[in-house]
N, C-alpha and C positions, 0 to 999 in steps of 0.2 A: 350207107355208102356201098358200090360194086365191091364183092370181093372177088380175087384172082382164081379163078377156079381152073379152066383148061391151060394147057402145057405154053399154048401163044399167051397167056395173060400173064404167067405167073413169070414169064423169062424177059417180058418186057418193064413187069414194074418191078422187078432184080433191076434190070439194068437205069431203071429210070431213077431209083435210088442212089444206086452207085453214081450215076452221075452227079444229082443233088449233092451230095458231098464232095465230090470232084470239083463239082464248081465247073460243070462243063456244058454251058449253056447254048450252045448250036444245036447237041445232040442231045436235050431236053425239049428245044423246041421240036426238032424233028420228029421225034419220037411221040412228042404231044400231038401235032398234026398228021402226023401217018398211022403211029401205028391203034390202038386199041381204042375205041370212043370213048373218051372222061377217063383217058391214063391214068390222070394226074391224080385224080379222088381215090381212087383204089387203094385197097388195103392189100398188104404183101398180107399170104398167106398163113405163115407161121403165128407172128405179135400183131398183125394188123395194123403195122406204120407205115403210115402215108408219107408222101413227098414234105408237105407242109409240116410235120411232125416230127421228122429227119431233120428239116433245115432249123426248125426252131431249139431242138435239142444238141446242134451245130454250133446255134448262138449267131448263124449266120443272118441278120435283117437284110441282106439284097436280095439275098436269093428267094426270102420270102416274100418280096415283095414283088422281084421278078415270075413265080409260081402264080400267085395273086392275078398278074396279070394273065397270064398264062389260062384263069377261069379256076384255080386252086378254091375250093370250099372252104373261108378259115373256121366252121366250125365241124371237121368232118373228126372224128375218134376213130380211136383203135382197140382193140379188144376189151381193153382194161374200163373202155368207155374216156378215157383221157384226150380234150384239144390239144392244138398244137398249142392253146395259150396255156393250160395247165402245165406239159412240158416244159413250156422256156419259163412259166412261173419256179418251177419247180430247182431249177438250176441257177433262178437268180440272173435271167438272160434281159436285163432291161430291156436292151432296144426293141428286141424280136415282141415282147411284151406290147411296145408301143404299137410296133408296127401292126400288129394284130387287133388290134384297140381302133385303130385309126381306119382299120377295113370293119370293123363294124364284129367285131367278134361279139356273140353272145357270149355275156361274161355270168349269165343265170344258170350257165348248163352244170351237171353234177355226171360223176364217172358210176360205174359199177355198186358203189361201197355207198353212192347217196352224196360226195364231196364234191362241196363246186373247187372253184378258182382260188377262192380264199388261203386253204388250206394247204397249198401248193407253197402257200405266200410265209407259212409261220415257219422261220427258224430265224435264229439269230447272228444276222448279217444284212448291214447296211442293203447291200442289194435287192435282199428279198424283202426288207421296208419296204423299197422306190416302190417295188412291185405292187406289193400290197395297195400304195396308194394310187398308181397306173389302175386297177383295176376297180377299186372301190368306185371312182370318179366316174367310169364308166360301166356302173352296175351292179358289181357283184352284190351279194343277200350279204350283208355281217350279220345275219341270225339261221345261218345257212345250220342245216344239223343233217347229218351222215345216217346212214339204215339202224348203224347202231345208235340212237340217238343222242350223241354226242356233240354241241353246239359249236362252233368255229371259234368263239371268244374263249370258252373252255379250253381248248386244245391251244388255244395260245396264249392262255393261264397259266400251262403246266410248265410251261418255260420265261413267265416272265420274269426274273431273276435278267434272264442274256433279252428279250426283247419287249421293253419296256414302252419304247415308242411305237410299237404295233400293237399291243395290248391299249394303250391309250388311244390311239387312232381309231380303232373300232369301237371303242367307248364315245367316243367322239360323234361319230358317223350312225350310232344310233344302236350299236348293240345293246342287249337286254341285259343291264347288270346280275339279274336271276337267273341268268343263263344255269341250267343245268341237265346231268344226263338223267333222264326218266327210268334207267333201270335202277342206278341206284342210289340216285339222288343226290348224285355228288356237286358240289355247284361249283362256278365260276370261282371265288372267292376263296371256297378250300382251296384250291388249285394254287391260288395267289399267295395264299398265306404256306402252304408247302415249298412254293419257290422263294420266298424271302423277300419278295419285293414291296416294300412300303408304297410306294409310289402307287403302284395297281391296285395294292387293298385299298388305299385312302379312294381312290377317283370311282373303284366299285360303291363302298359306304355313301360316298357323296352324291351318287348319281342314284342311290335308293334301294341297295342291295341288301337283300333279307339278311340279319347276321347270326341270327341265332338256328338256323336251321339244321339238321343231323343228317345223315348217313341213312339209308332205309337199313340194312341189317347190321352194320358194323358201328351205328349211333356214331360216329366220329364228327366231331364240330371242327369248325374253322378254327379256333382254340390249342384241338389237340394237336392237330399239322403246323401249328406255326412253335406252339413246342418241342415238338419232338425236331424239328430243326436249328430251335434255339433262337428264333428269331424274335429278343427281345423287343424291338422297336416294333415289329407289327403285330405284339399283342400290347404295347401302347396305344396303339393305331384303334384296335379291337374295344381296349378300355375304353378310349375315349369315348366312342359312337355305342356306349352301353353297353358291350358283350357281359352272357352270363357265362361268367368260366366254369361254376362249378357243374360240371357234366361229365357225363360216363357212358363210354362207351359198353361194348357188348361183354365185354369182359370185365367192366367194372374199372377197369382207368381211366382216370381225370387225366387230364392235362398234366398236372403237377407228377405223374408216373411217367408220363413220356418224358417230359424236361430231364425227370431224374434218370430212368435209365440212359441216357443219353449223358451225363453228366452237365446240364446246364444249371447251373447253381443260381443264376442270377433271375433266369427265367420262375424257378422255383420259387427264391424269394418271391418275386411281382406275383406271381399266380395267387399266393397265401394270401398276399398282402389286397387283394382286388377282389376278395371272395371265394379262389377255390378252395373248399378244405381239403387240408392233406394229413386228415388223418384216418378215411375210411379205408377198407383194404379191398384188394380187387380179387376176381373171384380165385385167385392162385393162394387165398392170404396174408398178402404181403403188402403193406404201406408201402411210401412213395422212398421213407429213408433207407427200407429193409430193398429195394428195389438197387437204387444207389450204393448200397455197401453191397449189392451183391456183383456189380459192374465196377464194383473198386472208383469211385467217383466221390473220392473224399471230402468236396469241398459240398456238393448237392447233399452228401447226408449229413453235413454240418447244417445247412440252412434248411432240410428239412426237418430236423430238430429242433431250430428256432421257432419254424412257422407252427407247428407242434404245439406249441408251449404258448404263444401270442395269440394263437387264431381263438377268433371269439371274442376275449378280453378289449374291455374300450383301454381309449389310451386319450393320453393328450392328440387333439388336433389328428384325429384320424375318423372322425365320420364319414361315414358314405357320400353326404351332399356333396362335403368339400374336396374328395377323391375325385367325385365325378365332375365338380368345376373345375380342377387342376389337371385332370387328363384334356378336357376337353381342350382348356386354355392354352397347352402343350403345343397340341398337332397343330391348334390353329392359331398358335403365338403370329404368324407374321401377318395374317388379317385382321387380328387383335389390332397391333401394334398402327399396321394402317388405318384402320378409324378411327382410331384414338387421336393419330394427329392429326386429323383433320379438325376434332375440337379443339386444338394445344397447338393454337397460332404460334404463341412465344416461343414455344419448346422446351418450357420447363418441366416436361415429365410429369403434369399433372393437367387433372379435367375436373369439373364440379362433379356433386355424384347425381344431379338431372341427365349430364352429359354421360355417366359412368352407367346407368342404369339403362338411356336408352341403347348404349354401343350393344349390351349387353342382351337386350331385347331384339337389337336388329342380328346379332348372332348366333341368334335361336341356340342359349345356353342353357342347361337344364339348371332351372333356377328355383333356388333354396324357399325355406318357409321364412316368411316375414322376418322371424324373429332372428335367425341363422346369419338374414340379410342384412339386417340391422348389425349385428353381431360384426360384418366380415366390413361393413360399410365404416365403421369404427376404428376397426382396427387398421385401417387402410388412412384415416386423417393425414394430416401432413402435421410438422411440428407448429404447428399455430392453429390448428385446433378450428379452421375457419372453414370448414365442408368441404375444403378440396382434396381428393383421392389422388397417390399415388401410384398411376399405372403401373410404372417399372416393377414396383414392390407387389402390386398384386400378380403380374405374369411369374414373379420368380416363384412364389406361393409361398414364400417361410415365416410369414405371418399367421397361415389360418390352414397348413399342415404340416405337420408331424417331418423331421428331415428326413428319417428313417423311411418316407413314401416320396421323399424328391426324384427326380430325374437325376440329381447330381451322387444319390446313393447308390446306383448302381452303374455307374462311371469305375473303370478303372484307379484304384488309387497308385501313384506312384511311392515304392517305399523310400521310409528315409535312411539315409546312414547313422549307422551307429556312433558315435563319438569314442573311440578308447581313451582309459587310462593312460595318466604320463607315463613314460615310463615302461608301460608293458607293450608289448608287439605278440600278437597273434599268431601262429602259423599260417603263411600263406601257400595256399596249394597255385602253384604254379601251371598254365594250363601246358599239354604239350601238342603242339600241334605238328600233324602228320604230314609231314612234307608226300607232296602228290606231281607226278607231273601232268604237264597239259597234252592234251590229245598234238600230236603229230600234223605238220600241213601232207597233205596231198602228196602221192608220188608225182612227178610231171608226168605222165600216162592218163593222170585221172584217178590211179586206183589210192588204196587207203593208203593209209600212215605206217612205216616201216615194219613197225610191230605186228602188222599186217601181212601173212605173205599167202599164196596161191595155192589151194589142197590138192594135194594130188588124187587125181580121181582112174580107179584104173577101171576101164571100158572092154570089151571085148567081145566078141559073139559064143556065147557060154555054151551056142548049140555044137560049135566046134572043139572051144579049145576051156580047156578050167585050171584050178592049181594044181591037182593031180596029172595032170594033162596038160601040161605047156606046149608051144609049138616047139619042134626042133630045131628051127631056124627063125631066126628073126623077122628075115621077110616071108615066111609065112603064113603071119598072122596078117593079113590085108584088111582086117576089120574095119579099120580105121578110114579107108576108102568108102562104105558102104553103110555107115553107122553113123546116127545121130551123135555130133560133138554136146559132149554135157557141159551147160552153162557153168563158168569159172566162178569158181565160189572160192570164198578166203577164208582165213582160220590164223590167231593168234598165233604168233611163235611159242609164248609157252602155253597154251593148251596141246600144239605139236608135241611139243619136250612130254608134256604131260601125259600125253596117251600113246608116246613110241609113236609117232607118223614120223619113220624117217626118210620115205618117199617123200614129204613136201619137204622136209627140209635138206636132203641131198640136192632137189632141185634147185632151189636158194643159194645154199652155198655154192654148186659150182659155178654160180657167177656171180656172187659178193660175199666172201668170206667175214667182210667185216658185218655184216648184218647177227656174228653169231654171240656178239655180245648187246646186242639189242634189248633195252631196260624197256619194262612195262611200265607203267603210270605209279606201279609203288617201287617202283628200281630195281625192280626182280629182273632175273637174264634168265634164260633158258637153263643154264648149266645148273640155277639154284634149285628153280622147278623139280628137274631132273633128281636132282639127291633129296630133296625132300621127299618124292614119292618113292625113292629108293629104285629109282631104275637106272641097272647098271650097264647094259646097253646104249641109253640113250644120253649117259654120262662120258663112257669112252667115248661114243661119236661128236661130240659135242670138242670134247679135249682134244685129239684129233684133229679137230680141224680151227683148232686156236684160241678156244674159250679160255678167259682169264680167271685162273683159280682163285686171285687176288681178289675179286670185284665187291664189293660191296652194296647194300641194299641200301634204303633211306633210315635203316636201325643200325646199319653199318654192322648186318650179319654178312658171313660170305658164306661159298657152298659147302664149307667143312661144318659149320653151324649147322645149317639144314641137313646135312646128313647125320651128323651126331645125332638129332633129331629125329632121322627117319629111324636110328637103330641097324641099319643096314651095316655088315662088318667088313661085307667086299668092297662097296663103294666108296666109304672110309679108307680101307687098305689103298684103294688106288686112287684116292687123291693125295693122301702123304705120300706115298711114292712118285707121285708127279709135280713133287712140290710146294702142294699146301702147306699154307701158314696154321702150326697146330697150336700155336698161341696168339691165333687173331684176337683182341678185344672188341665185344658190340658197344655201344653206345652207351649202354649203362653197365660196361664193363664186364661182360660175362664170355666167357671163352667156351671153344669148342668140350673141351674136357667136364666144362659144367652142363654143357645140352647132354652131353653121353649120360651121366649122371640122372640127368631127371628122363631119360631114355630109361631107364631098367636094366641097363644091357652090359653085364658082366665083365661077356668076352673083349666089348668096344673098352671101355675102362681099363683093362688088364693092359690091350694094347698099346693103348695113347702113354701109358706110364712105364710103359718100352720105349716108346718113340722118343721119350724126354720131355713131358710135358712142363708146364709149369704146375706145381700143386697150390704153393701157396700164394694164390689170389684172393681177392675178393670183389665183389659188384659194388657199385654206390651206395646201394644199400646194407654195406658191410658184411654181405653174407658170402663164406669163405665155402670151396667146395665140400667140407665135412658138413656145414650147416644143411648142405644142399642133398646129401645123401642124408640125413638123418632126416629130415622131412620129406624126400620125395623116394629115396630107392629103397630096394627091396634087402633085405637082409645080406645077402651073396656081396651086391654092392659096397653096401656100408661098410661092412668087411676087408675088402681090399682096400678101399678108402682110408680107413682107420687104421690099418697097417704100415701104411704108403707115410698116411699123416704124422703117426709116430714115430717113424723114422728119422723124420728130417731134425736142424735143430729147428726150436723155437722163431718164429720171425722177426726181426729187430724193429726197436715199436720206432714209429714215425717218430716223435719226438727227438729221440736220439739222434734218428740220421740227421735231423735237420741240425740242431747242436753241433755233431761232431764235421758237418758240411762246412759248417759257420767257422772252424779256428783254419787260422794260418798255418799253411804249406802243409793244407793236409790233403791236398789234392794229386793226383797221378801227374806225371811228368808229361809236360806238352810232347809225343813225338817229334822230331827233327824229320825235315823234308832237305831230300835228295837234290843238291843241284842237277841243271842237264846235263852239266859236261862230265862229271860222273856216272849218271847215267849210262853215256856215250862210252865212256873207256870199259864200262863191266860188258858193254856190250863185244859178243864175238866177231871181231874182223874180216870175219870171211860169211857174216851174217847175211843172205841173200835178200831178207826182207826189210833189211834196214835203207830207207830212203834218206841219205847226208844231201843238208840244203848246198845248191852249188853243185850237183854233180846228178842235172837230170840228165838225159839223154837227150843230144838234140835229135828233133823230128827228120824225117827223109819224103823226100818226093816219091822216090821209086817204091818206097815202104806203102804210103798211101795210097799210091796207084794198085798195087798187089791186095791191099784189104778191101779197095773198092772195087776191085774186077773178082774177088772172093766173094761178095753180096749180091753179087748178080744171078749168081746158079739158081736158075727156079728147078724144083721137085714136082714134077707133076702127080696131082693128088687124086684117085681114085675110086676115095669115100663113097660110098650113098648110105645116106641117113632116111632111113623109112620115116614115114610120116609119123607112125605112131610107136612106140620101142616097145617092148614088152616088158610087165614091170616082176621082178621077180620074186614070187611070193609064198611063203611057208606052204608045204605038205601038209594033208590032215593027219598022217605021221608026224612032223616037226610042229605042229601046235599042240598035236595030243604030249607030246615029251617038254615042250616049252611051258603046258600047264603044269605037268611035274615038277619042272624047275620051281614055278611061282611057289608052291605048296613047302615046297623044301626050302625056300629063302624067306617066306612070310608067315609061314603055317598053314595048319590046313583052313583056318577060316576065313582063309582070302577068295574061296570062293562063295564066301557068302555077302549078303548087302550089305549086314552091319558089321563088317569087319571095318577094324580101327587099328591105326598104328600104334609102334609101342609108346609112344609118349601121350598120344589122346587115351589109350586104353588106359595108362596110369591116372590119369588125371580124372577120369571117371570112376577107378577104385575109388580113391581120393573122397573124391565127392559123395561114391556111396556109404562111408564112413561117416559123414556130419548129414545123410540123411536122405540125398538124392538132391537129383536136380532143383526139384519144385518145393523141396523143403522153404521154408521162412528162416 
């Protein structure tokens, strides 16, 4: 095809495209007839897309059939060597498909790489089926193979799992079940048994597909890919049609090493049970059980220890003939079934064995020695002993194999319940489930969910002005006239809280203040955020502007919890000064004074037991704040604790109270409530703010008139607000002294990565005590 080469070619098939997409067909035509001879065919210079190529990758079919007429070439490619039918193949564009089909598209042609149309057609969606069958009907090779030699049935192997009725289709239409790639001999069949799909293994086997063939250097059979996925039923699939499982790759793994590393215990058993042994080692040293227990796959190195110990030994009803009749009788139980009744008029589930042996001969069964047959033809009688054989009983096979090789043995068992004792009741662990909330609708704007608010992004021209350098004046900074606007991106309220962005959240609040108790999906608000990471900055600002000290989470912590927790002694100090509850309860009853406590933290402890704490509590689980320093805090702690504790008296035990709750008139005297008209007389007489019913003030006209020509004065307003305001932000002086600050409220390892706060950092002693994390 012409490509665009001088400056008049390359400006008219620019615009001859642009129009195609436009959809602007006056100035298509025109442009076809005036200006460059066979416009239309031409390749734009860059990717070498044609008009036809454009529209089909559009999805648009008018316009390519308007092109079409036009004298458009529908088999003209573009660099890549790609028609415009491989394109709209490609996207799943049926009609343009058709429409292309119907002008007579060569649908034999192949791109750059050696791939026809085909190939365009495999992925898993309805649409790129239609496609697939669009093109077949009209052509395409289904033995089509790419430079790499790679076969089209193969490559849509790899995904039969999601595109089953493609993968059949070309099995259908004549692809070569042996399909494989010649460098390394991977076939069709591995491919299938990799994805999981029974369906494509069986119609591969049926249609005459090699099954035992390897890998040229990595030896892998179709075996070891359908275990190493676990894909119990299509190494039934495999049994049935004769697979020989016991095989080894290049490293010396069977099949039953794949299952096991992978943890498929079921797989493992069948493999053992079908022939492969699993007890050779591969060249690492290591059996299929030592492989298993080293992937932690407790149940695989259970059943590899069975097969262990089985494999080899005969057993009742586990010969090979009979394995090999009962797999085969499996796959093909419902063709069975239907011959069967075509001899068993009546429908009594049974056939003579002339009729049993020929079913059995038209189903080309791999069929036993005389004697085996005699054997199976016997045990198969009905109870009258009169030569007629029970179908039903022979497809289920638990007459003439072992149950331990049924299909119904490796079925899920469901367990049973235990029965208790009268009398005795268990502990029941209660589950607790974590109340969540659901994601937020929509602002009306369109944008996110409340807890969603807009980052503030500050922009500037940095050749002018920077943070050492601000402008002197507001206006200016004119950047904002002349500067690309940064696309509006959002950011959690508490990740704001969390990392001090109080530029996005000044802008929030000064137009909804109530947004600043805004609960996230576990009922966290910003202000909790905030005091757990101990930042006291974005804790005043927060308070300030109306944060509820009270608020609670879904554990029904508030933010005196989380700060006791952060260890932080400023943030602490100012939220009991603003109020906080220093005797909140969580949910399982644990109070601020006990987070300080497994905090570490001395000086917090000393204070809360100034403040008035409560000491003697305890959580649901009976653990009172000394329990809670004797296991978690540091010596200094425990100390002040145990002083504090022995102070007090003793706690009076529950029992009692309830007892003594229980007698008469031992309770406090109901208060007396104040009539109103007492009330009224302690009241001062010359009270200015007391409003007596009866003596409002009647309303005035002239009074009205005066407030309403008082509402009328307009102030004329002056303002101008710059597009863009300048946002005002720390000196490299005031951050180099703000990292001081951090160092001196956190220590010095807060600027390192693994700095941990003081209650994770406890909890990590903790733990290195009974041995470390990964201890057992």
């Amino acid at each position: 095809m012409p490509l665009a080469q001088t400056r008049l070619e390359t400006l008219q098939i620019c615009k001859l495209l642009q129009c195609v997409r436009e959809e602007e067909r006056i100035q298509i035509e025109k442009l076809t007839l005036n200006g460059v001879p066979h416009l239309i065919n031409y390749n734009e210079p860059t990717t070498g897309e044609t008009a036809l190529s454009t529209a089909a990758a559009a999805n648009n079919d008018s316009m390519i059939e308007y092109l079409i007429e036009l004298g458009a070439y529908p088999d003209v490619k573009d660099f890549e060597g790609r028609t415009a039918a491989m394109r709209a193949a490609e996207l799943g564009n049926i009609q343009c498909v058709e429409v292309l089909a119907k002008a007579e598209c060569n649908m034999e042609l192949t791109d750059n790489h050696g791939k026809g149309v085909l190939f365009y057609c495999i992925s898993p969606t309805t649409r790129h089926e239609k496609c697939m069958q669009i093109v077949i009907e009209h052509g395409a090779d289904v033995n089509n193979t790419s430079n790499d030699t790679c076969p089209v049935f193969l490559a849509a192997c790899e995904i039969a799992s999601q595109a089953e009725s493609s993968c059949l289709k070309l099995l259908e239409k004549g692809a070569d079940p042996n399909s494989k790639t010649e460098k390394t001999n991977r076939t069709a069949l591995m491919a299938a048994c990799a994805s999981g799909s029974v369906k494509v293994v069986r119609a591969i086997l049926e249609g005459g597909g090699d099954i035992d063939v390897v890998m040229l250097k990595s030896k892998v059979h179709a075996a070891h890919e359908a275990a190493q996925g676990g894909y119990l039923e299509v190494l039934m699939v495999l049994a049935a049609f004769g697979a020989n499982f016991d095989q080894y790759d290049e490293k010396g793994n069977t099949p039953i090493h794949y299952a096991a590393r992978n943890g498929h215990a079921m797989c493992c058993k069948y493999l053992s049970q079908r022939g492969c042994n699993p007890k050779p080692k591969n060249d690492e040293g290591l059996q299929a059980k030592a492989v298993s227990k080293e992937n932690g796959h407790k149940e695989a190195t259970k059943e590899c220890k069975k097969a262990e110990k089985s494999f080899g030994k005969g057993g009742k009803n586990n010969d090979p003939w009979a394995l090999k009749l009962y797999d085969f009788c499996c796959v093909k139980e419902e063709q069975f079934r239907d011959m069967f009744t075509k001899y068993d008029a009546d429908e009594k589930g049974t056939v003579s064995r002339e009729d049993f042996l020929e079913v059995l001969q038209n189903m080309s069964v791999p069929m036993p020695e005389e004697a085996e047959m005699k054997t199976l033809l016997i045990s198969h009688d009905n109870k009258n002993k009169d030569g007629v054989i029970d179908y039903n009983e022979f497809l289920l096979g638990k007459k003439y194999v072992n149950k331990q090789y049924l299909r119904s043995a490796f079925e899920p068992k469901s367990k049973k319940k235990k029965k208790g004792g009268k009398g005795k009741k268990g502990k029941t662990k209660i589950p607790l489930p974590i109340c969540t909330q659901m994601d937020g609708p929509r602002a009306s704007d369109g944008g996110p969910p409340p807890d969603y608010i807009p980052r503030h992004d500050h922009y500037t021209d940095l050749g002018r002005f920077n943070r050492d350098e601000p402008p002197e004046h507001p206006l200016q900074d004119d950047s904002g006239w002349y500067l690309h606007h940064p696309e509006r991106t959002y950011t959690r309220l508490n990740d704001a809280a969390k990392h001090n962005d109080l530029d996005s959240m000044t802008g929030v609040f000064e137009k909804n203040k109530a947004l600043v108790d805004t609960k996230d999906k576990f009922y966290k608000t910003p202000l909790m955020i905030a005091c757990l990471h101990g930042n006291l900055q974005v804790t005043k600002f927060l308070v300030e502007n109306g944060a509820n000290l009270q608020s609670e989470d879904n554990f029904r912590w508030t933010p005196l919890h989380f700060a006791c927790h952060s260890g932080m002694y400023d943030v602490i100090e100012y939220l009991v000064d603003k109020g906080a509850n220093i005797d909140a309860v969580t949910m399982n009853g644990a109070t601020p004074f006990m987070r300080a406590i497994e905090s570490s933290r001395p000086e917090i402890v000393q204070y809360l037991l100034e403040k008035g704490v409560k000491v003697q509590t305890e959580t649901r689980k009976g653990h009172t704040p000394m329990d809670l320093a004797a296991a978690w805090a540091d010596a200094r702690v425990f100390e002040i604790v145990k002083t504090k504790w022995d102070s007090l008296p003793p706690p009076p035990d529950k029992k009692d109270q309830k007892k003594g709750g229980a007698k008469k008139g031992g309770g406090a005297k109901r208060p007396g409530s104040s009539s109103p008209a007492k009330a009224l007389a302690n009241a001062a007489p010359d009270s200015p703010d007391l409003d007596l019913p009866g003596h409002h003030r009647k309303g005035s006209i002239l009074r009205a008139a005066s407030a309403l020509a008082g509402g009328i004065e307009e102030v004329e307003d002056i303002t101008f607000t710059p597009i863009k305001r300048w946002t005002d932000q720390l000196t490299t002086e005031q951050l180099i002294h703000k990292r001081v600050e951090q160092r001196d409220r956190f220590g010095w390892e807060v600027d390192f990565e693994d700095f941990q706060m003081p209650l994770l950092r406890n909890v990590y002693a903790r733990v290195a005590v009974f041995g470390g994390v990964d201890a057992d």
